[in-house]
C-alpha positions, -999 to +999 in steps of 0.1 A: +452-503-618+451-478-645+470-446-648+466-415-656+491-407-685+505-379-666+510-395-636+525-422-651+551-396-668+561-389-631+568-426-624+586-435-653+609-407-645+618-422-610+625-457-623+640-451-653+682-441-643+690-427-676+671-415-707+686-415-741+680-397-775+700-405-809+727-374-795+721-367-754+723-389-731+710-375-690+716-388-657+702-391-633+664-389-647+654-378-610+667-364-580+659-344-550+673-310-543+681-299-507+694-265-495+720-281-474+733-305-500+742-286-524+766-304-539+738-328-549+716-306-571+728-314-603+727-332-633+747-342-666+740-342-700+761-363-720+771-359-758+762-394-782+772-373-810+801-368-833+790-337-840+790-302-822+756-299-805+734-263-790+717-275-762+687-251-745+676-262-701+646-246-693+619-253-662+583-266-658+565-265-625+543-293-620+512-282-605+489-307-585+514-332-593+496-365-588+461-361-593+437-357-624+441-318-628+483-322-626+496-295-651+533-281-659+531-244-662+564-224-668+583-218-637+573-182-625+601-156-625+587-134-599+588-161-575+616-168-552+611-200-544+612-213-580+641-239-596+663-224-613+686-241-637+722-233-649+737-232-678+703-226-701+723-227-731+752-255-736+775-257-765+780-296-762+813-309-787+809-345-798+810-369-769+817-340-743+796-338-711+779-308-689+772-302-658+732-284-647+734-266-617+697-263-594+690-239-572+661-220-553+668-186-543+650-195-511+640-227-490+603-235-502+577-236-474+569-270-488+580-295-513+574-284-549+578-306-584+596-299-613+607-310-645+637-297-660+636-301-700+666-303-721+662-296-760+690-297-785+683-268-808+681-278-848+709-291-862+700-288-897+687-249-904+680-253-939+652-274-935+619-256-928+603-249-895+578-276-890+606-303-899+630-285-873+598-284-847+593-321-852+624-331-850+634-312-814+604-322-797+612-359-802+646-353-786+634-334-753+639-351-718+629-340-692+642-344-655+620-346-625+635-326-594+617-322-559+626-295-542+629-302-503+618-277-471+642-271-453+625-293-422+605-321-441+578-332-423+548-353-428+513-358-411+483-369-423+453-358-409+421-377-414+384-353-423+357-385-413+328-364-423+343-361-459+359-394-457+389-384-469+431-383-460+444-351-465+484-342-460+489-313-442+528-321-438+552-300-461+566-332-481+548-355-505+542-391-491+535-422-509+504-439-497+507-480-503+471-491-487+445-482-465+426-504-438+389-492-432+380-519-402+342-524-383+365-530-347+395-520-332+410-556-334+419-552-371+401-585-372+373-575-393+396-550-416+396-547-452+431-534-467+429-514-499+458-508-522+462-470-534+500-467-546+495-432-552+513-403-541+497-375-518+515-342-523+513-310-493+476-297-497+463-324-513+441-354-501+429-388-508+392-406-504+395-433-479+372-469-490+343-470-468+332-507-483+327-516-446+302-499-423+304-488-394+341-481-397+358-482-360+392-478-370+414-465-402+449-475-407+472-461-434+503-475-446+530-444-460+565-438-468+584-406-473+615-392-491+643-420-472+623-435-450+606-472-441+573-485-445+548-462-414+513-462-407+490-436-388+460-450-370+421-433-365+401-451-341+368-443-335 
C-alpha cells in the first residue's frame, strides 16, 4: 500500500513512544486531550544535554488530516477552540525535565488534529543564520495531540449514488476494510482493505469491483474501542 508522506508522518507519530534528538528527548510522541481528564494533557521534554538549553513549543493545526490535501497551518488565535500550549519558552539545565501543559479554551464541536513542535533555539550565536536555521530544524519534534468533543460519537453514513462513506460523527475512525457483496448472504462478498483513517466531514470511496452490490459492510474502530462494523443492505 503506498503512503502518502504526510500521512505517513501522522502514523509514525502514534507508533513511535519517544523521539530523540542529540539534546531533547519527548514523551509521549502522541496523546489525546479530553476536557474532563485534565490531568492527562501533557507532555515532557527531557534534557540529553550537559549543557543549558532555550527551548521554544509552538502549535500547528492539521487540516484535512488524512487525505491528499492534509496541511498544518498555524493554530489560529482568534479561535477558541484552538490548542493551546504552556510553557512556549523553556529554559531546560542539562539533564533537567519539563512539563507542556494543553488546553482548549472551549470543548471542540468535533475532534481536531494537532501537532505540537518543540525547537531548541541556537546554541551557538556566532555562527551565521543559515548554519543556525539548519541546525534547529533538524532538531524539531513534533507531538501529535487529538483534541476530543466532549460526547465522542461516531456514525458513518453511506451516499450510494456517489459511492462513497462519509463520517458524519464528531470523532475520527479508523476504517480497516470494506465488503461490497452481490447478496445479502455475504457469500458472494469481496473484502477490501483500506487502513486509513476517516476524520469528521470527510469521506471515503467504497470498491464497487462487484455489480450489482446488495449489501456493504464496513469494518471501524474508534479512539478505545474494539473492532465494529456498520451494514447497508440494499
Amino acid at each position: 500500500m503506498k503512503f502518502n508522506p504526510k500521512i505517513l508522518s501522522l502514523l509514525l507519530g502514534i507508533l513511535l513512544p519517544a523521539t530523540s534528538s542529540a539534546n531533547i528527548t519527548i514523551y509521549p510522541m502522541s496523546l489525546k486531550i479530553t476536557p474532563n481528564i485534565t490531568s492527562k494533557n501533557k507532555f515532557k521534554i527531557y534534557s540529553k544535554s550537559d549543557k543549558l538549553q532555550r527551548v521554544t513549543v509552538y502549535v500547528r493545526k492539521i487540516i484535512n488530516p488524512a487525505t491528499a490535501d492534509e496541511d498544518e497551518i498555524p493554530a489560529p488565535a482568534t479561535d477558541t477552540q484552538s490548542l493551546i500550549a504552556s510553557p512556549q519558552n523553556v529554559i531546560l539545565p542539562a539533564g533537567g525535565e519539563q512539563t507542556i501543559t494543553l488546553r482548549t479554551i472551549s470543548t471542540p464541536e468535533k475532534e481536531a488534529l494537532y501537532r505540537v513542535f518543540v525547537k531548541p533555539a541556537p546554541a551557538d550565536y556566532s555562527a551565521n543564520e543559515e548554519e543556525q536555521t539548519a541546525s534547529v530544524t533538524s532538531l524539531t519534534r513534533g507531538v501529535l495531540v487529538y483534541s476530543l468533543p466532549e460526547d465522542p460519537t461516531s456514525n458513518l453514513t453511506l451516499d450510494l449514488k456517489s459511492a462513497r462513506v462519509e463520517n458524519t460523527g464528531n470523532i475520527h475512525v479508523w476504517i480497516k476494510d470494506i465488503a461490497t457483496c452481490s447478496d445479502h448472504s455475504e457469500d458472494h462478498c469481496k473484502k477490501t482493505y483500506i487502513g486509513t483513517s476517516v476524520f469528521p466531514g470527510s469521506s471515503l470511496a467504497v470498491p464497487t469491483s462487484i455489480l450489482p452490490v446488495k449489501c456493504i459492510i464496513v469494518n471501524y474502530q474508534t479512539h478505545d474501542m474494539d473492532m465494529k462494523s456498520r451494514r447497508w443492505d440494499f
